[in-house]
C-alpha positions in Angstrom: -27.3 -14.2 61.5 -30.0 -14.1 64.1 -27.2 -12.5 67.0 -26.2 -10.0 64.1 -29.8 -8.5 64.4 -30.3 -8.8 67.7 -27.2 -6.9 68.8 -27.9 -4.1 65.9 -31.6 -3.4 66.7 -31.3 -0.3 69.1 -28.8 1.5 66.2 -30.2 -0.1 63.4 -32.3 2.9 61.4 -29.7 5.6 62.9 -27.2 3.2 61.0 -29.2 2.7 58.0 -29.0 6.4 57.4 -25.9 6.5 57.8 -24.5 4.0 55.4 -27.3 4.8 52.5 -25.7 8.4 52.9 -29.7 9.4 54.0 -31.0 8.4 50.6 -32.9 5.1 52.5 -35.7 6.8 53.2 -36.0 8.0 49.9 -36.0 4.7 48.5 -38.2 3.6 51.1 -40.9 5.8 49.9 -40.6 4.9 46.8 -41.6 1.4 47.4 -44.5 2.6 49.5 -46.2 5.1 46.7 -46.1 2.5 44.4 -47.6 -0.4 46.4 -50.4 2.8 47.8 -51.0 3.5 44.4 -51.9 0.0 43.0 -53.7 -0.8 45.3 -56.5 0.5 47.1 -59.7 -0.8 49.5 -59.4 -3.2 52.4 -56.4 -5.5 51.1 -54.4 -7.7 53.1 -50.7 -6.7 53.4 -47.8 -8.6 54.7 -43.8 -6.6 54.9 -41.9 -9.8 54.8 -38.7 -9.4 56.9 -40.0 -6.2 58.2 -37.5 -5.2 60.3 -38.1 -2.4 63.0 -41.4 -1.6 60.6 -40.4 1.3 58.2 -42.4 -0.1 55.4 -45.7 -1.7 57.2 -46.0 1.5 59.6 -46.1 3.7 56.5 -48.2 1.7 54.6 -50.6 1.4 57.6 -50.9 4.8 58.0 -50.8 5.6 54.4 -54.1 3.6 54.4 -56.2 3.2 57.0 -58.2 0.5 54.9 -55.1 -1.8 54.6 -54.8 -4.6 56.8 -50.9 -4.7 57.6 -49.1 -7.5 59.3 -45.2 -7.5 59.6 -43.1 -10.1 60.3 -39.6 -10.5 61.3 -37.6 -13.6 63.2 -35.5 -10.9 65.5 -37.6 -10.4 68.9 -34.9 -7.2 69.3 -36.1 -5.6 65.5 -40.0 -6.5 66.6 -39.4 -4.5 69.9 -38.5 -1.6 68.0 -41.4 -1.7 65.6 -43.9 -2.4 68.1 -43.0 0.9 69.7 -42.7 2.7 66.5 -46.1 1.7 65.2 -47.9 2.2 68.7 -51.3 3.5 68.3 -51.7 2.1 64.9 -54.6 -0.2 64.7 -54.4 -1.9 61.5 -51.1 -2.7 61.8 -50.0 -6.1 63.4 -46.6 -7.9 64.2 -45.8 -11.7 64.3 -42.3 -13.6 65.0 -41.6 -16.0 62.2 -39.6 -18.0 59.8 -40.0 -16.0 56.5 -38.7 -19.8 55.0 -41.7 -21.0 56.1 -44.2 -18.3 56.4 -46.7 -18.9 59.1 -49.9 -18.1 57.0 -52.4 -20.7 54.6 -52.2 -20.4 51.0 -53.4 -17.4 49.4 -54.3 -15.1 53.2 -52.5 -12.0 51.5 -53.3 -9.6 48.4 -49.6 -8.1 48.2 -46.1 -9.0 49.9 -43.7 -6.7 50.3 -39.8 -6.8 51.1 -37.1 -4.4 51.9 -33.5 -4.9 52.5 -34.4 -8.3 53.6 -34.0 -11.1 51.0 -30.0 -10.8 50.4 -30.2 -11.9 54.4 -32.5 -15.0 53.9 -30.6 -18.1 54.1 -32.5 -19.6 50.5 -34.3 -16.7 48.8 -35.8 -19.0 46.4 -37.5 -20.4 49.2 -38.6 -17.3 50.4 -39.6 -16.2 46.8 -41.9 -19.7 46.9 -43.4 -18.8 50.0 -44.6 -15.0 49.0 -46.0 -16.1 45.9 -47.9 -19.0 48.1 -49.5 -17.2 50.7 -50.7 -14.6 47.6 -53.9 -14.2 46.6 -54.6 -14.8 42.6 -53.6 -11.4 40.9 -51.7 -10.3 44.0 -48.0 -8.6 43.5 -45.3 -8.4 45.6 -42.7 -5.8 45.6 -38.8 -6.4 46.4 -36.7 -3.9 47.3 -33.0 -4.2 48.2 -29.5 -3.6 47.5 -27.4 -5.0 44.5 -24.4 -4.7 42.6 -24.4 -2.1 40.0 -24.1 -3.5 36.5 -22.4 -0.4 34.9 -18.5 -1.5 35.5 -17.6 2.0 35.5 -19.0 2.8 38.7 -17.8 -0.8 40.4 -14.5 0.5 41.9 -16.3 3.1 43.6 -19.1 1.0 44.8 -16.5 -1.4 45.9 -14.2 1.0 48.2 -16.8 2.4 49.4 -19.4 -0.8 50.3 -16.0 -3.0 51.6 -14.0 -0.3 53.5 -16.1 2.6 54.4 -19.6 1.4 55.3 -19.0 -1.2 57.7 -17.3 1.4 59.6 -20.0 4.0 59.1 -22.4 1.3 59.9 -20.9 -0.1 62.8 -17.8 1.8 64.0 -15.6 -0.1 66.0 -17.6 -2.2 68.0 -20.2 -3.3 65.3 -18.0 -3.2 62.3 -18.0 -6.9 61.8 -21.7 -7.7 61.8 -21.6 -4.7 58.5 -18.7 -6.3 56.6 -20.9 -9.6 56.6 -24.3 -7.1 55.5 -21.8 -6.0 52.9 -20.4 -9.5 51.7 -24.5 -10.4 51.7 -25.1 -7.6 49.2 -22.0 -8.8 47.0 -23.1 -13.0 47.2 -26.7 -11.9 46.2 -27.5 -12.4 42.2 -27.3 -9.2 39.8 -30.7 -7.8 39.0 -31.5 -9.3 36.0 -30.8 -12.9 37.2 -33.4 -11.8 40.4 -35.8 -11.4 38.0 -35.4 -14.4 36.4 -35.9 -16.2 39.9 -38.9 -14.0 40.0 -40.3 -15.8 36.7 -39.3 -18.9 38.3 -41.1 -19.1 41.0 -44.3 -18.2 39.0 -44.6 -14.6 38.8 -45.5 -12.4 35.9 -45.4 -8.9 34.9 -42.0 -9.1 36.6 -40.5 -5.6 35.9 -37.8 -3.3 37.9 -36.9 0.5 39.1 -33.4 1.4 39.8 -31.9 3.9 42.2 -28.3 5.0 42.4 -27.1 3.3 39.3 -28.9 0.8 40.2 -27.2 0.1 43.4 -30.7 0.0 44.9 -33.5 -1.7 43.0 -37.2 -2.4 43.5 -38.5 -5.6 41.9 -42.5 -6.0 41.2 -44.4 -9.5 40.1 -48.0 -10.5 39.9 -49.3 -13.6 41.1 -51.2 -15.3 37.7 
């Protein structure tokens, strides 16, 4: 997994676009007015599996009192969000093991993930960790891709998710490293039995938005 991201850095958001039909950005933003909107002051933010820094660039600039810190395990995606989110003062990046975040108990007052978790190796592991390095009362938002639960629409999804977007995604050259993003989507649980895991691992207030028949879904939980 870790050569899949390295070799799919330089084309990654151009790709992203492309397979999400443009709607990623949308859905993007969606994440980021809700976590600017519940929160407010000097808190400590970390994107978990940040990627080339969509979420903790806008979220840095969005508030100039946050205190954002995004980490990633790809040196490639970290190149790219380092020269995205140039200039940017409260905004940090650290290389690490989102299994076993870097950071003491309790250093953070929301966690945020995007597109990330369906690619961790044990996302109850990773679920652990957030809610660990959390701060009493703190909330982390999840947002990624998922089976749709309405049948009707599964044949689509399917022709389209299996056949069409690894090509989209990668073309020729790259078209293997998005059939295996597309079998991570399909191995990932449904949305309701996320949630659950969410309860699990000792959130509350667990509740969820959908997108695109709820092929694209943002999970929230509090810390108790």
């Amino acid at each position: 997994m870790y050569d899949i991201f390295e070799s799919l850095a330089p084309r990654y958001d151009r790709a992203n676009a492309r397979i999400s039909l443009g709607l990623e950005k949308g859905w993007k933003r969606m994440m980021v007015k809700r976590v600017l909107a519940e929160n407010s002051g000097g808190k400590d933010i970390l994107d978990v599996c940040c990627g080339t820094g969509d979420i903790a660039i806008a979220l840095a600039r969005g508030n100039p009192a946050f205190d954002v810190t995004g980490i990633d395990f790809s040196p490639a995606m970290l190149a790219q969000a380092r020269e995205k989110g140039a200039g940017i003062t409260n905004l940090h990046w650290v290389q690490g093991d989102v299994m076993d975040l870097p950071f003491k108990d309790e250093s953070f007052d929301v966690v945020c993930i995007s597109f990330g978790l369906r690619n961790t190796p044990d996302y109850r592991r990773v679920l652990r960790e957030m809610r660990r390095i959390l701060r009493p009362g703190g909330k982390v938002y999840c947002l990624d891709s998922f089976v749709p639960d309405n049948p009707a629409i599964l044949p689509a999804y399917r022709l389209y998710f299996r056949h069409m977007m690894p090509v989209l995604g990668g073309g020729r050259k790259y078209r293997k490293q998005y059939t295996w993003l597309c079998q991570s989507t399909e191995q990932f649980p449904r949305r309701r039995e996320l949630m659950k895991q969410f309860v699990r691992a000792g959130f509350t207030q667990v509740q969820s938005r959908s997108r695109m028949l709820g092929a694209c879904v943002l999970i929230e939980g509090t810390k108790a």
